[in-house]
C-alpha positions as CSV (number, residue, x, y, z in Angstrom):
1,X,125.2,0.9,-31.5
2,X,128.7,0.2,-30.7
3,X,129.7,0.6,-27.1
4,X,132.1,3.5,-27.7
5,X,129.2,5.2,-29.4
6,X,126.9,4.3,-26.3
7,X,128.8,5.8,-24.1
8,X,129.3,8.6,-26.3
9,X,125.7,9.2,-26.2
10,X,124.8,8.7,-22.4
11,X,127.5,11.0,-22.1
12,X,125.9,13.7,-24.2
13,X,122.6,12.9,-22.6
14,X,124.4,14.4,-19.3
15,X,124.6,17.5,-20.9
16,X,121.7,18.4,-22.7
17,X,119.7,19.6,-19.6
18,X,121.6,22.7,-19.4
19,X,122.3,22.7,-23.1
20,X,118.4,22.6,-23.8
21,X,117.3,25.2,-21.3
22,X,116.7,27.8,-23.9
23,X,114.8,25.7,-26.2
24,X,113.1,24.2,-24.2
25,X,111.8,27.4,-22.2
26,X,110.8,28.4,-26.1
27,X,109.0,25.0,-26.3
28,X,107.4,25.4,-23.2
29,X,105.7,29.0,-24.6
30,X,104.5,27.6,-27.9
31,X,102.9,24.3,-26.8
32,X,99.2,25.2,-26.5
33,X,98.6,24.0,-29.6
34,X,100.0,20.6,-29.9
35,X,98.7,20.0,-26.3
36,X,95.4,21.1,-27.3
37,X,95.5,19.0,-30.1
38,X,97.3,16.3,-28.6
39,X,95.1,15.7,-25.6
40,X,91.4,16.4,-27.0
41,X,89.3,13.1,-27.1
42,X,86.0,15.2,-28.3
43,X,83.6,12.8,-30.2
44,X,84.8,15.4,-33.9
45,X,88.3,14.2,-32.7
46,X,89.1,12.3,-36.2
47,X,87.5,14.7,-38.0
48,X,89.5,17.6,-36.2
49,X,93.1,16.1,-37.2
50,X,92.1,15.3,-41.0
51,X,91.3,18.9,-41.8
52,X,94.1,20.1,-39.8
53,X,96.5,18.0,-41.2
54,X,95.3,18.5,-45.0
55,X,96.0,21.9,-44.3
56,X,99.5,21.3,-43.6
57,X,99.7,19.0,-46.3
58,X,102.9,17.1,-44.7
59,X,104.8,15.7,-42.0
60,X,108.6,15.0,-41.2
61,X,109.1,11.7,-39.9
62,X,112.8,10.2,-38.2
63,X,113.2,6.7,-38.0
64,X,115.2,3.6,-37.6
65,X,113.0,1.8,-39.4
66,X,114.5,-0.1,-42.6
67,X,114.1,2.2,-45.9
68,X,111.4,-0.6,-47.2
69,X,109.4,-0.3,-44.2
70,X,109.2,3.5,-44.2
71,X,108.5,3.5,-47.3
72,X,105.1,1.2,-47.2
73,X,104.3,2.8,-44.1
74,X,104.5,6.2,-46.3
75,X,102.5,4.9,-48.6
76,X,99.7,3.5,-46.7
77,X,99.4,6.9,-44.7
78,X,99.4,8.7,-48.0
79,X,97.5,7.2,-49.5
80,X,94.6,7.2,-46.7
81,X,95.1,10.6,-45.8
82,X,96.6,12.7,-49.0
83,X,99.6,13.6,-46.3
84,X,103.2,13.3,-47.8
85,X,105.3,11.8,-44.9
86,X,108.8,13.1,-45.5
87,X,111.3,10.8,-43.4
88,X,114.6,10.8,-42.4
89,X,116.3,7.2,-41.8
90,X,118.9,6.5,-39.6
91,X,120.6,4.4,-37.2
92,X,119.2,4.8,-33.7
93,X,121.9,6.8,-31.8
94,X,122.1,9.1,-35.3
95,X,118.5,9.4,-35.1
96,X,118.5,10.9,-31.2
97,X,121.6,12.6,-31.8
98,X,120.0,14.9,-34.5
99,X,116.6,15.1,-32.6
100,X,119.1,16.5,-29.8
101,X,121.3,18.9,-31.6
102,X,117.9,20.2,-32.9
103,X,116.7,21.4,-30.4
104,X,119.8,22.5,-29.0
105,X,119.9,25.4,-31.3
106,X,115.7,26.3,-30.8
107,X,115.2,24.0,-34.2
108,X,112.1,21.6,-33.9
109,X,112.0,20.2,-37.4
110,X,110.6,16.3,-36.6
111,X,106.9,15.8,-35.9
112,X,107.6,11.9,-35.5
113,X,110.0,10.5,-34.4
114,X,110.2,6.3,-34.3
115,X,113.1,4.1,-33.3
116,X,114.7,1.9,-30.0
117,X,112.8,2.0,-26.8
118,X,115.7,3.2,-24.5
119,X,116.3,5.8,-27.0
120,X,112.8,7.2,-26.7
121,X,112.8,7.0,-23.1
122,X,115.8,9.2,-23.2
123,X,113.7,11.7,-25.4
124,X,111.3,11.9,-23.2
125,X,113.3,12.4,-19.9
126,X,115.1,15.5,-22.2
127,X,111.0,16.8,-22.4
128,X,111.2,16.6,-26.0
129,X,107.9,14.2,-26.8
130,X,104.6,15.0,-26.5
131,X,102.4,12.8,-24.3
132,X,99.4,12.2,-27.2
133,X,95.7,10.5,-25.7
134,X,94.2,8.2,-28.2
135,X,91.3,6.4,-29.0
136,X,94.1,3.4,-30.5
137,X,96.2,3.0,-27.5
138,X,93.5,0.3,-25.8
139,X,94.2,-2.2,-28.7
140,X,97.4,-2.3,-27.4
141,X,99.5,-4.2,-25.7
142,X,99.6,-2.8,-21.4
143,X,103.9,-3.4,-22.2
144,X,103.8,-1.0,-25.0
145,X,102.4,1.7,-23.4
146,X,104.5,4.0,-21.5
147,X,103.1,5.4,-17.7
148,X,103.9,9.1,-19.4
149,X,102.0,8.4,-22.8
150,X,104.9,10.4,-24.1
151,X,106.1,7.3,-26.5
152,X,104.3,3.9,-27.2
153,X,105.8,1.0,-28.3
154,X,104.9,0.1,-32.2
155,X,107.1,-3.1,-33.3
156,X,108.5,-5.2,-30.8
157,X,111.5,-6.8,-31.4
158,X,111.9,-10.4,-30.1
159,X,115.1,-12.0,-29.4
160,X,115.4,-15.5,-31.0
161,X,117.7,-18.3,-31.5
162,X,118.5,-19.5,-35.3
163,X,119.9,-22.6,-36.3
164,X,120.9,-24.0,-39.6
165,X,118.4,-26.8,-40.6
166,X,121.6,-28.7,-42.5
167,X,123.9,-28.9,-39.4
168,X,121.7,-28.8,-36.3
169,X,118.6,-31.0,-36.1
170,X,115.2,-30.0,-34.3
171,X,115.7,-32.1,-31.5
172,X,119.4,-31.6,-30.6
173,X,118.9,-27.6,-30.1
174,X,119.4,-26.7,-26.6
175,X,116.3,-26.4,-24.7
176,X,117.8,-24.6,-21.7
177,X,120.8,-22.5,-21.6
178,X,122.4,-24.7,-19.4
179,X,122.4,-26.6,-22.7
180,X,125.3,-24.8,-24.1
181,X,127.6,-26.1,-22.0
182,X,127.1,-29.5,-23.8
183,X,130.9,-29.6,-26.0
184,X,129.1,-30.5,-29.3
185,X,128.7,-26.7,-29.2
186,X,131.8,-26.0,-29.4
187,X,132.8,-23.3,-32.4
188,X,129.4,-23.6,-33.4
189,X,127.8,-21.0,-31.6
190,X,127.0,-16.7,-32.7
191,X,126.2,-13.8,-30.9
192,X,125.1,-9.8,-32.1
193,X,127.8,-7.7,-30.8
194,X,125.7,-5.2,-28.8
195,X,122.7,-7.2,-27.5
196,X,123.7,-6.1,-23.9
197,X,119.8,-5.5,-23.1
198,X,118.9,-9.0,-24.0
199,X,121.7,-10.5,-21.9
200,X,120.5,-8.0,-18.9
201,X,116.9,-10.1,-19.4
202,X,118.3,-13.3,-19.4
203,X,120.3,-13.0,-16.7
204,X,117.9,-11.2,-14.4
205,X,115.3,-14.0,-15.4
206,X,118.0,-16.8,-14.6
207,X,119.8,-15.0,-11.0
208,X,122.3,-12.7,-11.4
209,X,125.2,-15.0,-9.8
210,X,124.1,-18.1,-11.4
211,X,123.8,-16.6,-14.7
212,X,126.8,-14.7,-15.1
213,X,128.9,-17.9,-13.9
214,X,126.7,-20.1,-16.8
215,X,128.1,-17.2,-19.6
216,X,131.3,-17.3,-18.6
217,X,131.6,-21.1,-18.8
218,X,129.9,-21.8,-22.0
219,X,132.8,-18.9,-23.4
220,X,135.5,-20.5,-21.8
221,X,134.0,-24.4,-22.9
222,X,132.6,-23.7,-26.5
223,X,133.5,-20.1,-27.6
224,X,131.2,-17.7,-29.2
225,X,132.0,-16.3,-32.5
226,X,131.2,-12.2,-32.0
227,X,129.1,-10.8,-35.1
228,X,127.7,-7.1,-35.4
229,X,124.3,-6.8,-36.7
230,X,121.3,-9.0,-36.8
231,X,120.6,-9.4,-40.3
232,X,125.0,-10.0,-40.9
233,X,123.9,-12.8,-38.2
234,X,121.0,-14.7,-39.8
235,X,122.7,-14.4,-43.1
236,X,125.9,-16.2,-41.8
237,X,123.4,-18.9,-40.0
238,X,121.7,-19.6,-43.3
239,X,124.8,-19.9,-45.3
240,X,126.1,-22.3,-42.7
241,X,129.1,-20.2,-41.7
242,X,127.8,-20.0,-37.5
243,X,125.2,-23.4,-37.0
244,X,123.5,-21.4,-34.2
245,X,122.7,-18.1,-32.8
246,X,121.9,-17.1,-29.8
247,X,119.9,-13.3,-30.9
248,X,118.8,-12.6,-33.8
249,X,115.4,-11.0,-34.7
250,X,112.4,-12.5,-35.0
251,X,111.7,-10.7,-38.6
252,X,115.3,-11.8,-39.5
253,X,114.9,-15.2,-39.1
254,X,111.0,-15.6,-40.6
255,X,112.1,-13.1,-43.3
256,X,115.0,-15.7,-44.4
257,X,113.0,-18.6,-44.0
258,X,110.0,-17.7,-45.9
259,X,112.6,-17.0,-48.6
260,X,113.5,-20.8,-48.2
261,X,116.9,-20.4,-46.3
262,X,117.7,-23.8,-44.3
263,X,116.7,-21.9,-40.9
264,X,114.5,-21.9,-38.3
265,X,114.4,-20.4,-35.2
266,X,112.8,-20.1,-31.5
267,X,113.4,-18.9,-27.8
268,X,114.5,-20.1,-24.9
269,X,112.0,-19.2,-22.3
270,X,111.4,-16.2,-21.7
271,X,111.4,-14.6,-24.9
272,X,113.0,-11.4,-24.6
273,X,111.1,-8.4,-26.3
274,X,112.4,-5.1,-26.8
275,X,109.5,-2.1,-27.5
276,X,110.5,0.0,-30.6
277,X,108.7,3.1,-30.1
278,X,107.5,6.3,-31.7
279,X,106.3,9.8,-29.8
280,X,105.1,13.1,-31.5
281,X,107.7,16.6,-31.0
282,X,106.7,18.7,-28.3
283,X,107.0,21.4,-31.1
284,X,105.9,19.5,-34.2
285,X,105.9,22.0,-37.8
286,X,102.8,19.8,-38.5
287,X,101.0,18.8,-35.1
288,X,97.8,17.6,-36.2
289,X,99.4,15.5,-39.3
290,X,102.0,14.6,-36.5
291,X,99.3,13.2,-34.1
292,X,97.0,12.0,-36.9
293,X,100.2,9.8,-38.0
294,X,100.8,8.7,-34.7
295,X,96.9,7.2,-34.7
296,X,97.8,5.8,-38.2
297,X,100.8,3.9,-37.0
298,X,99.0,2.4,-33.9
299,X,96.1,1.0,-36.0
300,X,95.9,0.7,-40.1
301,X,100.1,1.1,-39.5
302,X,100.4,-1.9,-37.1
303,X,98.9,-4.2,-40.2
304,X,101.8,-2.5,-42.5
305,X,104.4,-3.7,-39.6
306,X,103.0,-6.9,-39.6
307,X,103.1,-7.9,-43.3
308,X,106.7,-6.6,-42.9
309,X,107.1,-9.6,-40.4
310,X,107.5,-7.6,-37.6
311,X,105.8,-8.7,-34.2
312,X,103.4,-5.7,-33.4
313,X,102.1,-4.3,-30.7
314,X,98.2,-4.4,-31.0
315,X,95.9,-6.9,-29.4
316,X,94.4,-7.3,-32.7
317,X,96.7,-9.0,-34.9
318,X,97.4,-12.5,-33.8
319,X,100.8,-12.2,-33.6
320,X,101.3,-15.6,-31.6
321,X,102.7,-14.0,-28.6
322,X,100.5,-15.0,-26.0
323,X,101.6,-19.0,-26.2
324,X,105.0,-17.7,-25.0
325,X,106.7,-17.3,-21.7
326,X,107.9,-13.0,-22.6
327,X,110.1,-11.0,-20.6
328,X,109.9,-7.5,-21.9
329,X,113.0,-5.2,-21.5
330,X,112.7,-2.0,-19.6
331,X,113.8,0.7,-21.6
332,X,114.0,3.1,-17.9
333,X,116.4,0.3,-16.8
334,X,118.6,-0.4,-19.6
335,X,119.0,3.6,-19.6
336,X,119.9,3.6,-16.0
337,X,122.4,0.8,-15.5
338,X,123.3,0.4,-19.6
339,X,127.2,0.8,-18.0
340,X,126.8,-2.2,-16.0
341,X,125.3,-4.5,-18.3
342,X,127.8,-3.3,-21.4
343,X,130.6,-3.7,-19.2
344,X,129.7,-7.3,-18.4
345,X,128.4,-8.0,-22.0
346,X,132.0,-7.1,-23.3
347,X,133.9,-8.8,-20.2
348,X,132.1,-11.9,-20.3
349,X,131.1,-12.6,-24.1
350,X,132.2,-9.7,-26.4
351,X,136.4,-9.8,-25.2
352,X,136.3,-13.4,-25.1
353,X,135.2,-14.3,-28.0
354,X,136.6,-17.5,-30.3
């Protein structure tokens, strides 16, 4: 998400409150059933949502999620259940902003909905998710699991560094950040264009002051060369075109090096982790295929993720997480103070670019 587009969106956010009031008073008379359904943790629970949700035969699913990953995760769930998960795929802001206009005019047509963490916070401070109480939420992690229960975190995504094998050795990559002021890194470094959330980590991890002042001298020392998006990013770093990035995905990087690109990749500590999430409508066409697909994703759909290369969220994949030093990003703050940290992502690295 550009910042333009950010703004765009926190801006819109303002207004939905009194935009929603309608729908949302609608909502609030029709939810008995998703809440009953939603929050019932009888010992027939399972049981309950399979013949609910053969009844309803399908569910509508939006998603950020790449169109290969939606579709495995389709198939798995189909393939378990006989439902037909019909999804929508779209950037993250695309995928709130229709969510939002939705409801808007009293139309509740997702029953999933699965994308950025700060996004789903916003959903759920517009009351549009369902808090959901499942057997599956203890195998996760305690970071992926929101206070409200009204979104849980699915795939995490895990800010790494990635170096050409061919022009940076092993034991020459920086080992502290501090490291980057060493001039050998000079026009050799990459950054994502939008990765204001990671940089709010790192420099809350580091000291605000300190930080900030470190930034702004490795720009003005050794330059960073500005790309937008994080697979555009690895690809460059494999073909040799930027010798180092700072963020790029984890399931960019082990995706291109499994393929036998001259990468590989690690993180500084802390490793900064952003929760994607997913939550179930308030209004959901298909509640119990809605909630029996949020159990799915959470347990059977975490192994999916995972084969995908994506870091997950349950306890029971070894995912290699706990040997690392993780700062997770808190999708409540980057939605509170996301003008702050994009204004000094853009003044200190973004504008100054080289």
């Amino acid at each position: 998400m550009n910042i333009t587009s950010k703004r765009f969106y926190l801006a819109l956010l303002l207004i939905i409150p009194t935009a929603l009031s309608p729908a949302l008073a609608q909502t609030n008379r029709n939810t008995p059933a998703i809440t009953d359904i939603a929050l019932y943790q009888g010992a027939d629970r399972q049981q309950r949502l399979v013949d609910g949700a053969k009844k309803e035969r399908e569910l509508n699913l939006y998603s950020s999620l790449t169109v290969e990953d939606l579709a495995a995760i389709a198939a798995g769930f189909e393939k378990k259940y006989g439902i037909k998960v019909k999804y929508w795929r779209a950037s993250s802001e695309k995928v709130v902003q229709r969510v939002v206009t939705e409801a808007q005019g009293g139309r509740f047509d997702f029953d999933v909905v699965e994308t950025n963490g700060p996004e789903m916070e916003s959903l759920h401070r517009e009351k549009l998710l369902q808090e959901i109480r499942s057997p599956y939420q203890s195998d996760l992690l305690p970071q992926a699991i929101m206070p409200h229960k009204e979104w849980v975190g699915t795939r995490l995504n895990m800010f790494v560094h990635i170096y050409n094998t061919n022009l940076v050795k092993k034991e020459e990559s920086p080992k502290t950040y501090q490291d980057l002021l060493d001039p050998k890194w000079k026009g050799r470094l990459g950054i994502e264009a939008e990765d204001f959330d990671w940089f709010a980590g790192v420099v809350q991890e580091l000291g605000e002051e300190k930080a900030l002042k470190l930034f702004r001298d490795i720009v003005a020392t050794n330059g960073i060369s500005v790309r937008k998006g994080h697979t555009l990013l690895a690809g460059l770093v494999a073909s040799g075109e930027v010798p180092f990035a700072l963020t790029v995905y984890r399931h960019n990087a082990e995706k291109l090096k499994k393929k036998g690109a001259p990468v590989d990749w690690y993180a500084m500590p802390p490793a900064i982790i952003r929760a994607n999430g997913m939550g179930v409508s308030r209004k959901p066409p298909h509640p119990n295929a809605a909630v029996l697909f949020y159990d799915y994703m959470i347990s059977d759909g975490q192994n999916v993720l995972f084969k995908g290369e994506y870091l997950t969220s349950s306890k029971k994949i070894d995912t290699g997480l706990s040997k690392l030093r993780l700062k997770f990003v808190d999708p409540g703050v980057i939605l509170d103070e996301s003008d702050k940290w994009q204004k000094l992502y853009a003044e200190i690295i973004t504008k100054q670019s080289k």
